[in-house]
C-alpha positions as CSV (number, residue, x, y, z in Angstrom):
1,X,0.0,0.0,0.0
2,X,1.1,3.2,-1.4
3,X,2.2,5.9,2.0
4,X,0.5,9.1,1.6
5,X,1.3,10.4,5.1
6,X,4.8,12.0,4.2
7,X,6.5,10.3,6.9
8,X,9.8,8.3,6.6
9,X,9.0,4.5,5.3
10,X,11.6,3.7,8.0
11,X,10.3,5.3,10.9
12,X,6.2,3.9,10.0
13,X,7.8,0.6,9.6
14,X,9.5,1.0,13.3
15,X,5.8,2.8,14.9
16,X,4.0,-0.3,13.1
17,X,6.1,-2.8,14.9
18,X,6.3,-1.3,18.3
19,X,2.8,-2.0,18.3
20,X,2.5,-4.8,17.2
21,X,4.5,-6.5,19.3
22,X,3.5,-4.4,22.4
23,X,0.0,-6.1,21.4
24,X,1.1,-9.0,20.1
25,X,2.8,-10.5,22.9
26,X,3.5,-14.6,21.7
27,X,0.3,-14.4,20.1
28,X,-3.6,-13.9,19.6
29,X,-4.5,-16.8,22.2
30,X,-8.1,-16.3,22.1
31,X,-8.1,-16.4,18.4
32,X,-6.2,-19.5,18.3
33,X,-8.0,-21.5,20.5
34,X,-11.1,-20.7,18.5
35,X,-11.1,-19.8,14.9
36,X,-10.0,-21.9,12.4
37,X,-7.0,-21.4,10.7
38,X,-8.4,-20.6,7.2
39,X,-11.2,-19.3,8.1
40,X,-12.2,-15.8,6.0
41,X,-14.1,-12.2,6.8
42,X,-15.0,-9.0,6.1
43,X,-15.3,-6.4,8.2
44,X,-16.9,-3.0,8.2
45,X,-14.7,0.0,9.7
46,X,-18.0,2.6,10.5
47,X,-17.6,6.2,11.8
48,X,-20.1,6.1,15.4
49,X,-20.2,9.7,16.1
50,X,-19.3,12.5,13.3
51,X,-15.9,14.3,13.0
52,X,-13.1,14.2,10.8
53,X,-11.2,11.3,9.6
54,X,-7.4,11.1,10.0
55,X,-5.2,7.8,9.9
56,X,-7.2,5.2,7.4
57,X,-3.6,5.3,5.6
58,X,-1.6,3.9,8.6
59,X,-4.4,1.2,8.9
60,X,-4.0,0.2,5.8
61,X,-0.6,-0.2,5.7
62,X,-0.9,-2.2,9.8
63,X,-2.9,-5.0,7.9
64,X,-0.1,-5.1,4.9
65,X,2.3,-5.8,8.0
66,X,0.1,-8.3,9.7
67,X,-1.1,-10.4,6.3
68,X,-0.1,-9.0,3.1
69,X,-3.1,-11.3,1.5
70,X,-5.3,-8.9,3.0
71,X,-7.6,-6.5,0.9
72,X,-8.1,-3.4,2.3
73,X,-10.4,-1.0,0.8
74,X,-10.8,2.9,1.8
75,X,-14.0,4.1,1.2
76,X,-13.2,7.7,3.3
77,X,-10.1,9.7,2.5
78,X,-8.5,11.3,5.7
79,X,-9.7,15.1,6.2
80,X,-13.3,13.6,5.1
81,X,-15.9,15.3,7.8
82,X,-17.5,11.7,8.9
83,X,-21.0,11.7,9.9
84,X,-22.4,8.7,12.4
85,X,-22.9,5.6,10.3
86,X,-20.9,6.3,7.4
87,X,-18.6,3.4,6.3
88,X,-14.9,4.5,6.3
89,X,-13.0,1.0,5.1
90,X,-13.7,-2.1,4.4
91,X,-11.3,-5.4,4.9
92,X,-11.6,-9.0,3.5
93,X,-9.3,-11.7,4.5
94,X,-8.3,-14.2,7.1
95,X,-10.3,-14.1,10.3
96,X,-7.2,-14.3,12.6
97,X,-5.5,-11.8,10.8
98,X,-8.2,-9.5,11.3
99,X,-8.8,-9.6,14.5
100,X,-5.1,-9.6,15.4
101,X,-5.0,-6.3,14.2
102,X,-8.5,-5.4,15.4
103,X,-7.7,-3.3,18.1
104,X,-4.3,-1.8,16.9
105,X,-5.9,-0.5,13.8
106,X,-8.4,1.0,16.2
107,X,-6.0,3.0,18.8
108,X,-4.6,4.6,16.2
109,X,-7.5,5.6,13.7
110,X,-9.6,6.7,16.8
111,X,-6.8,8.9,18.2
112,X,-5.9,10.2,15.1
113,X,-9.5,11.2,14.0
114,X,-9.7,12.4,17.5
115,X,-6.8,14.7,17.4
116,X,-8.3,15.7,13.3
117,X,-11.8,16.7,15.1
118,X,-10.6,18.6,18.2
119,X,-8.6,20.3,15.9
120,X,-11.4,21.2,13.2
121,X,-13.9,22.7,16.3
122,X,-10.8,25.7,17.3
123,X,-10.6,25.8,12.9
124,X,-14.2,26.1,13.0
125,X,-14.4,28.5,15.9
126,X,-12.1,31.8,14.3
127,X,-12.3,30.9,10.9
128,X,-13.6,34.4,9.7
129,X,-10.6,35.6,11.8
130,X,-6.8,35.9,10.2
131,X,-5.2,33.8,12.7
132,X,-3.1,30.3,12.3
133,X,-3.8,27.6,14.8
134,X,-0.6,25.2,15.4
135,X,-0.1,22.2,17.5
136,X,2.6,22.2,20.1
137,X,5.1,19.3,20.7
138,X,3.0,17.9,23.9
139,X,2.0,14.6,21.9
140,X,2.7,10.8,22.6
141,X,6.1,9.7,22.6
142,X,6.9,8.2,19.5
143,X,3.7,9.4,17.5
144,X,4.8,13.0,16.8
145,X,4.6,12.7,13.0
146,X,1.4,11.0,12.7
147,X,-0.2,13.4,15.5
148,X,0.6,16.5,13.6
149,X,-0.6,15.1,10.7
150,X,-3.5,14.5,12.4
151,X,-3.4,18.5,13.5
152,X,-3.5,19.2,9.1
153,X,-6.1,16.7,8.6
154,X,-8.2,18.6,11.1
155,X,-7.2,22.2,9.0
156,X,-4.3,23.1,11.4
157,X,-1.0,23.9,10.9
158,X,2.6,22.6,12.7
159,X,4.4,24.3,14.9
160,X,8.0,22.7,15.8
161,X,8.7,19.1,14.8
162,X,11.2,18.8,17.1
163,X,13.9,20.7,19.0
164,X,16.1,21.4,15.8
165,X,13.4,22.7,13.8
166,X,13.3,26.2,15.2
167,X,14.5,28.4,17.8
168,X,12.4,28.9,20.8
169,X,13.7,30.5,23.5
170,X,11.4,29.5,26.6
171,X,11.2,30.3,30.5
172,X,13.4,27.7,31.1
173,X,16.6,29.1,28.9
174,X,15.5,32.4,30.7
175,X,16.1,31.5,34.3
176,X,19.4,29.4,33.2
177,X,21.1,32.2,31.5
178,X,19.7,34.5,33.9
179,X,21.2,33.0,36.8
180,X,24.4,33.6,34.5
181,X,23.5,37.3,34.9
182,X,22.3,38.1,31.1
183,X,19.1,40.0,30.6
184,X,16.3,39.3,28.2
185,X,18.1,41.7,25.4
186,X,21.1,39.9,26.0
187,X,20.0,36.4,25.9
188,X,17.3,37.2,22.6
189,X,20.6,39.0,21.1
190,X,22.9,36.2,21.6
191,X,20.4,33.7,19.7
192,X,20.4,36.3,16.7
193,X,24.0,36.4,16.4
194,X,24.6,33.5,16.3
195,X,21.7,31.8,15.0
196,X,22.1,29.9,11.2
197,X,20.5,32.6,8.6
198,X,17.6,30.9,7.9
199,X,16.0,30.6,11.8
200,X,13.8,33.5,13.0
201,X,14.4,33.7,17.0
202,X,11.6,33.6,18.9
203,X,11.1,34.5,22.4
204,X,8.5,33.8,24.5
205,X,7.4,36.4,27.6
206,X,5.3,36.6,30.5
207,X,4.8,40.1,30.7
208,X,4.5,43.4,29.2
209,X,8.1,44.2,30.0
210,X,9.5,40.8,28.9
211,X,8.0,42.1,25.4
212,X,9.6,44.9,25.2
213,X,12.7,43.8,26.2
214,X,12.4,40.7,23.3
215,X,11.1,44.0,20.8
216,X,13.7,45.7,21.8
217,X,16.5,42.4,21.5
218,X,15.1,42.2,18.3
219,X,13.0,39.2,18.3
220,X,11.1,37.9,14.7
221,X,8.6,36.7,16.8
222,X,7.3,37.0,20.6
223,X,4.9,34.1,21.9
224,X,2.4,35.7,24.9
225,X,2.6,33.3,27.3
226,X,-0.6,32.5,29.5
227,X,-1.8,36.1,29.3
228,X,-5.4,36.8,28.7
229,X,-6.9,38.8,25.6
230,X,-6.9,42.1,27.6
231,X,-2.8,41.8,28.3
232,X,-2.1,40.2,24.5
233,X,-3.7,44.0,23.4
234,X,-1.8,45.7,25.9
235,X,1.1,44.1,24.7
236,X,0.6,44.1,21.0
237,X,0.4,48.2,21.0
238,X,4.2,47.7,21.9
239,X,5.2,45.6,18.9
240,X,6.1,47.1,15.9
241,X,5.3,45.8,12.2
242,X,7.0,43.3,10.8
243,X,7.4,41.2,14.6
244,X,5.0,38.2,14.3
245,X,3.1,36.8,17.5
246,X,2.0,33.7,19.1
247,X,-0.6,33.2,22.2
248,X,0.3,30.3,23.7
249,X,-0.9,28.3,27.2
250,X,-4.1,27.8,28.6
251,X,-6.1,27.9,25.2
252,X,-9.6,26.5,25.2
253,X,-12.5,26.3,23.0
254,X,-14.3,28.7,25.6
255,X,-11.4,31.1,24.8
256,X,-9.8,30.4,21.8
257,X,-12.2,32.9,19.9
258,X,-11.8,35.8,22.3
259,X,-7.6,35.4,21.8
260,X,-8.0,34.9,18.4
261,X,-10.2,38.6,17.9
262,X,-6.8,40.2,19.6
263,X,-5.2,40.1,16.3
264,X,-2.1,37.6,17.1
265,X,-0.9,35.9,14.1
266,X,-0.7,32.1,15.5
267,X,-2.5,30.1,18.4
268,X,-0.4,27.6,19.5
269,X,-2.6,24.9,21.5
270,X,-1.5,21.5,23.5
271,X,-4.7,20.1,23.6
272,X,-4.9,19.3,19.9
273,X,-2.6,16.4,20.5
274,X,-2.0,16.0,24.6
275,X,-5.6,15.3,25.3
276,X,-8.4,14.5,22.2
277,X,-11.1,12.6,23.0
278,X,-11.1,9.5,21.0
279,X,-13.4,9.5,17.7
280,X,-15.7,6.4,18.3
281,X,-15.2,4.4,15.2
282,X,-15.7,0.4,15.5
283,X,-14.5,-2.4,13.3
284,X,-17.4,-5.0,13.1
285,X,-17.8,-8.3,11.4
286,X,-20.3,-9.1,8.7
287,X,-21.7,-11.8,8.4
């Protein structure tokens, strides 16, 4: 099966057997005990509450891995806005095989569609508004990649893959380089001069003087940490054109639309992908 998710062959091939053997263990027991070897099915993958798909691709290639004699046919491309009842895949093939990868196929097309949804309702929430929502990198060890895919499914946009994609210069770098004695301007300075040409520095603050400090270090961007819409309009009368920003922390569908009417360029948001609720979607038998 083709892989349209524009992640490394390698790296699906090492997610896909993690699982499998975290699941697998020495074998379906209960399967074995009771099906027949050659026994055949087909099997109904159906959407049980609406939202948006994300992850039928990685299923499809799971049941490749388990039984190549498989046939696995999408119905539902990922990004489709499901509705309750509507029949996303279908899968013909050995019984055992099918339910060996039952519940595997499930974690991750739930999650994923899960993570696609909750991101579609903040889309869906400031869409008439100029404003970029991104993910964050608060997402399940080892799933980063398909997790923000599931963030573009849903209509988002990435933030950092990881820590080399980007310079980010959080609380944490503040307080250690501040115990060194270095200010703000000196610390947001230091990362310009020496960053490569192509990274824009950005700094994030946690109050109206930590932004002018970054504005005046020079920052391409300054990410409002935790502050509410009243301080993020406070704060963005100090920045001058040309210096993106970024509300980050706390971000909630109750809010999201209040931050979003401040005028800030991006949303960044850790709920897209640290706590989705699960898309119901069930895999079930025909007979």
């Amino acid at each position: 099966m083709k892989n349209k998710l524009s992640i490394p062959k390698n790296q699906l091939k090492d997610i896909i057997d993690l699982a499998l053997s975290e699941d697998s263990g020495k074998g379906d027991i209960t399967s074995e005990l009771l099906i027949p070897a050659g026994q055949q099915a087909k099997a109904d993958f159906t959407a049980k509450a609406d939202g948006v798909l994300a992850g039928i691709d990685i299923v499809g290639l799971i049941f490749a891995r388990v039984d190549p004699a498989i046939e696995f046919k999408i119905h539902l491309e990922d990004g489709t806005q499901l509705k309750s009842g509507d029949i996303i895949a279908s899968v013909t093939g050995n019984a055992r095989s099918i339910l060996k990868t039952e519940r595997l196929a499930l974690n991750f097309l739930q999650r994923l569609s899960g993570i696609a949804t909750q991101t579609k309702q903040y889309i869906d929430l400031v869409k008439d508004l100029p404003v970029i929502i991104l993910d964050t990198r608060k997402t399940t060890p080892g799933l980063r990649l398909l997790e923000k895919y599931a963030v573009r499914m849903g209509g988002g946009q990435n933030h950092r893959r990881n820590l080399s994609d980007g310079i980010l210069i959080k609380d944490n770098h503040l307080a250690a380089l501040r115990a060194r004695g270095m200010t703000l301007e000196q610390i947001v300075a230091r990362a310009k001069s020496r960053a490569p040409k192509k990274f824009k520095v950005e700094v994030e603050t946690a109050s109206l003087k930590e932004v002018e400090e970054a504005v005046s270090a020079g920052a391409d961007i300054i990410m409002f940490d935790n502050m509410g819409p009243s301080q993020i309009c406070r704060a963005l009368q100090k920045i001058p054109a040309g210096i993106k920003t970024e509300a980050s922390g706390s971000i909630t569908l109750e809010n999201v639309r209040a931050i979003a009417e401040t005028g800030v360029d991006y949303i960044s948001i850790g709920a897209l992908t640290h706590s989705p609720k699960a898309l119901d979607i069930s895999l079930e038998f025909r007979s």
